[in-house]
C-alpha positions in Angstrom: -16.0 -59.0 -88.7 -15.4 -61.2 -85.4 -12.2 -61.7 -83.6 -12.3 -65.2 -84.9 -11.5 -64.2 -88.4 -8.3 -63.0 -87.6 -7.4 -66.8 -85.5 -5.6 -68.5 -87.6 -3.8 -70.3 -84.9 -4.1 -72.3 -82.1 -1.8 -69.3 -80.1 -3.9 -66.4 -81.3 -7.3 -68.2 -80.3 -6.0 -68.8 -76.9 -4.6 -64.8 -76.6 -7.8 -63.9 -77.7 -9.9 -65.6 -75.2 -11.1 -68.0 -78.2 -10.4 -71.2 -76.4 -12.4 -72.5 -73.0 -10.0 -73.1 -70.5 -6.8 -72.0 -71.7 -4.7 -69.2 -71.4 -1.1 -68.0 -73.2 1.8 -69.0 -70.6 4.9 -66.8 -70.1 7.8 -67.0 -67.7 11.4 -64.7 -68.1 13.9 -65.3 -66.1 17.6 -63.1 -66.0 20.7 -63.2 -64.1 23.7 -60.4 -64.9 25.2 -61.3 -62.1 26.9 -64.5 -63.0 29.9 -65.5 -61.3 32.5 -68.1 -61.9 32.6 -71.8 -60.1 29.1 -71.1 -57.9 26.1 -72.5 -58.9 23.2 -70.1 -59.3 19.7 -69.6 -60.7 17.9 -67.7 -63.1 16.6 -64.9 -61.4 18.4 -61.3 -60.3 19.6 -62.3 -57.1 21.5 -65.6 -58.4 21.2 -67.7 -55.2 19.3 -70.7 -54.3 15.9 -69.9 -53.9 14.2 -71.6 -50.8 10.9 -72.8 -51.3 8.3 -72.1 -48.4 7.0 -75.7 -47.2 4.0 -74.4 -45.6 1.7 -71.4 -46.7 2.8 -68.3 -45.2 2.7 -64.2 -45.4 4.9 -62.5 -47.3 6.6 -59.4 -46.8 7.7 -56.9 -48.7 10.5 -53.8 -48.7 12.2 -51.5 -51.1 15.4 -50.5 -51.2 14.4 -47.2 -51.5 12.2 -44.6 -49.6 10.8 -43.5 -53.3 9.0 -46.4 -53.6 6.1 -45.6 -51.3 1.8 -45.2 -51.8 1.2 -43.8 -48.7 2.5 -40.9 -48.3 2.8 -40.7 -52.4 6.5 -41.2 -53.3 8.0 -40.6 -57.2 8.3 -44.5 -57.3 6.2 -47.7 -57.2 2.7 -46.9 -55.3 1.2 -50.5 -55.5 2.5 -53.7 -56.2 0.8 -56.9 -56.8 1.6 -60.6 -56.2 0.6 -63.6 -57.8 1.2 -67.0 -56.7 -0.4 -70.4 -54.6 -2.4 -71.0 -51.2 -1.9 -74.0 -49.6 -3.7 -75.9 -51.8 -1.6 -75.3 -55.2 -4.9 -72.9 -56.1 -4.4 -69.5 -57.8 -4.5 -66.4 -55.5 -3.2 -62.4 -55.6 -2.9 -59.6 -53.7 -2.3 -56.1 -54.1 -0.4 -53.9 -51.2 0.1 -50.6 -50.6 4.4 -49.8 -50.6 5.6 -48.0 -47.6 9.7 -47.8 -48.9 12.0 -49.5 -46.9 9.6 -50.0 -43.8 7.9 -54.1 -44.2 4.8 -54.6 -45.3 3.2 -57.8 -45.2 0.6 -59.5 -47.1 -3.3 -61.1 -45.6 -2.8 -63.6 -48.0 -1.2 -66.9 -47.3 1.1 -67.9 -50.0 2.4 -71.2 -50.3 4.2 -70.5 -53.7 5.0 -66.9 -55.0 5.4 -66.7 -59.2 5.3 -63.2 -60.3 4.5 -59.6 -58.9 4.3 -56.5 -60.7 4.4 -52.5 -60.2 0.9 -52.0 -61.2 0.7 -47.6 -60.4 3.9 -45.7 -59.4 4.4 -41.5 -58.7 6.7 -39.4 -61.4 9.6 -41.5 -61.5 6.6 -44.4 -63.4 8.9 -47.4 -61.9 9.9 -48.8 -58.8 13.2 -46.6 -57.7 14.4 -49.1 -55.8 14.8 -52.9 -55.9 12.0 -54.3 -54.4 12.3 -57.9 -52.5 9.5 -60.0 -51.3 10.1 -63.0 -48.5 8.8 -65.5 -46.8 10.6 -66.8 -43.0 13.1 -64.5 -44.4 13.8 -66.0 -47.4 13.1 -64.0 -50.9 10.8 -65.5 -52.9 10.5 -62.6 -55.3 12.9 -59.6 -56.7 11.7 -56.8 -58.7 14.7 -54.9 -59.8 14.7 -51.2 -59.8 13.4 -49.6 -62.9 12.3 -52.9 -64.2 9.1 -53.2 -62.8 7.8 -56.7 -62.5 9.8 -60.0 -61.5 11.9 -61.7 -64.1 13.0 -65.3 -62.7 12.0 -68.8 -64.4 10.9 -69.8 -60.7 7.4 -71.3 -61.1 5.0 -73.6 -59.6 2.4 -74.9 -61.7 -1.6 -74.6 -60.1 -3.3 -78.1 -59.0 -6.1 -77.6 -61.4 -4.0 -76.6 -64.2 -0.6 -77.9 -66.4 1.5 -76.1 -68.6 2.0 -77.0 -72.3 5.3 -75.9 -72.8 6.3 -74.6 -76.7 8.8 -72.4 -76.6 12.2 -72.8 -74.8 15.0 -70.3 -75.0 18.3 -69.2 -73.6 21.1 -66.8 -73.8 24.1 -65.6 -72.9 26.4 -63.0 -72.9 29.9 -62.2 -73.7 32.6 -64.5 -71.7 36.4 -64.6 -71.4 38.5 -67.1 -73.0 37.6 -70.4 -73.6 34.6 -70.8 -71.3 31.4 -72.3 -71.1 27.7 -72.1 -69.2 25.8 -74.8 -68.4 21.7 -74.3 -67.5 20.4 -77.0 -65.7 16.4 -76.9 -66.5 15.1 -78.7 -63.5 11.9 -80.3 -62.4 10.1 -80.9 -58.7 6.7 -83.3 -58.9 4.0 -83.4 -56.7 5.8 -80.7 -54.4 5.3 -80.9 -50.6 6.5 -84.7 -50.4 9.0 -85.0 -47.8 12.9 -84.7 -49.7 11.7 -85.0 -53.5 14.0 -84.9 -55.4 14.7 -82.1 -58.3 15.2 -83.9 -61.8 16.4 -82.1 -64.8 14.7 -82.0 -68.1 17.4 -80.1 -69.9 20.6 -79.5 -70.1 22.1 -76.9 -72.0 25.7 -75.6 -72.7 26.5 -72.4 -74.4 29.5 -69.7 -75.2 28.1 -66.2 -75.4 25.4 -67.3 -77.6 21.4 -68.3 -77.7 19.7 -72.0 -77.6 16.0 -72.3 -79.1 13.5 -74.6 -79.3 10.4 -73.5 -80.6 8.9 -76.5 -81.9 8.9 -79.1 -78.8 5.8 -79.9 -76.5 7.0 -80.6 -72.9 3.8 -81.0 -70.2 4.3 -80.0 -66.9 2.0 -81.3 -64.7 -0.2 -79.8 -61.7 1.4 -79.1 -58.7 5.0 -79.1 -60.2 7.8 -76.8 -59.3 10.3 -76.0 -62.0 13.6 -73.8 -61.9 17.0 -73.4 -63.7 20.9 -73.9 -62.2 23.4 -72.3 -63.8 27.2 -73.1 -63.4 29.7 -71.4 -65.4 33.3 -71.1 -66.0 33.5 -67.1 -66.2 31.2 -64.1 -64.9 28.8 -63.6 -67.5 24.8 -62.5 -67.7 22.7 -65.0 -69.0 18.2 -64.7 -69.5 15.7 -67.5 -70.5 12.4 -67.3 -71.9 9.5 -70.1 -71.3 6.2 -70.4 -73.4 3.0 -71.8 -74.0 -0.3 -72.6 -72.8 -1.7 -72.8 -69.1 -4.8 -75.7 -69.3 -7.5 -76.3 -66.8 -7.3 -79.9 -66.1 -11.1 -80.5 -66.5 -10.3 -80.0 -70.2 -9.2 -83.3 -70.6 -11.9 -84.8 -69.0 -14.1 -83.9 -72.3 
């Protein structure tokens, strides 16, 4: 029986490799370190991420001696990261940890969007928190344990766009009569000089969860997106993105 017969949707054909030139689209994002009156962003660290503005090498250190390939430590061996060159196209690389001594990538990357723990000694995560930056600014945290990135920082590839489906957020318990507010925010064309960020939604919520699963929302090639939070109490908060990733050519049919 082929994989085919078990497609009943336009999601599972995709997952299943079922549909030329597209490919499932995930993004989590999580701060628990939420504080009160400071603006913040969706991602472990909680400050303003700076964005490179040229194509650069990034380096990266643990926290922790554990995490280390070479010698073998009980933590993360090999991590890899996945982002943008300089021009908006997809690229990786995988390094070799070496703890809390800097290591630093061949690749140029011009946008950083995820990196993972991919092989690790006994411990079978990364020990310590892992932090990868670019002129000294982090682009990337991997907290310990967790093993891959979870922040809703993402630039979208110049031959690609996202179909965004699914868009979710939560939050967690708060004192008294408080409120957080998530900014979802949007960057076009990225690399003009001073463009603007624009948001595309804006959300309140009191220690509970906003959804919206049935929505379409294109973001377009070369866009960068994030979320701002501002809240009246220290709280945790996560958000979840989702849909397709679609090479621009297939619209050109």
């Amino acid at each position: 029986m082929s994989e085919s017969t078990y497609a009943n949707n336009l999601a599972e054909r995709v997952a299943l490799g079922l549909v030329p030139g597209w490919e499932t689209f995930r993004k989590f994002g999580i701060n628990d370190i939420v504080t009160s009156s400071t603006t913040q962003e969706m991602w472990p660290l909680g400050t303003a991420k700076i964005w490179p503005t040229a194509a650069a090498i990034v380096s990266v250190t643990s926290s922790s001696i554990a995490d280390d390939g070479d010698p073998a430590g009980t933590g993360a061996w090999t991590l890899t990261i996945y982002g943008l060159d300089s021009n908006w196209l997809e690229v990786q690389e995988t390094i070799t940890l070496n703890g809390t001594t800097a290591v630093t990538t061949t690749q140029e990357f011009y946008r950083v969007n995820r990196a993972t723990v991919d092989t690790a000694g006994t411990a079978g995560f990364n020990v310590g928190n892992i932090t990868g930056t670019v002129g000294g600014n982090p682009q990337f945290y991997v907290e310990a344990t967790e093993g891959q990135t979870q922040q809703t920082h993402y630039t979208v590839p110049a031959d690609k766009v996202v179909v965004l489906k699914q868009y979710r957020m939560n939050s967690a318990r708060m004192a008294g009569n408080t409120d957080l507010h998530i900014l979802g925010q949007i960057r076009l064309g990225s690399g003009v000089a001073n463009e603007a960020w624009r948001s595309i939604s804006d959300i309140y919520l009191y220690q509970s969860g906003w959804f919206n699963d049935d929505g379409v929302t294109i973001l377009p090639s070369k866009a960068d997106i994030r979320q701002v939070i501002k809240s009246t109490a220290s709280t945790q908060c996560s958000a979840t993105l989702a849909g397709f990733l679609v090479k621009t050519t297939e619209f050109q049919r």
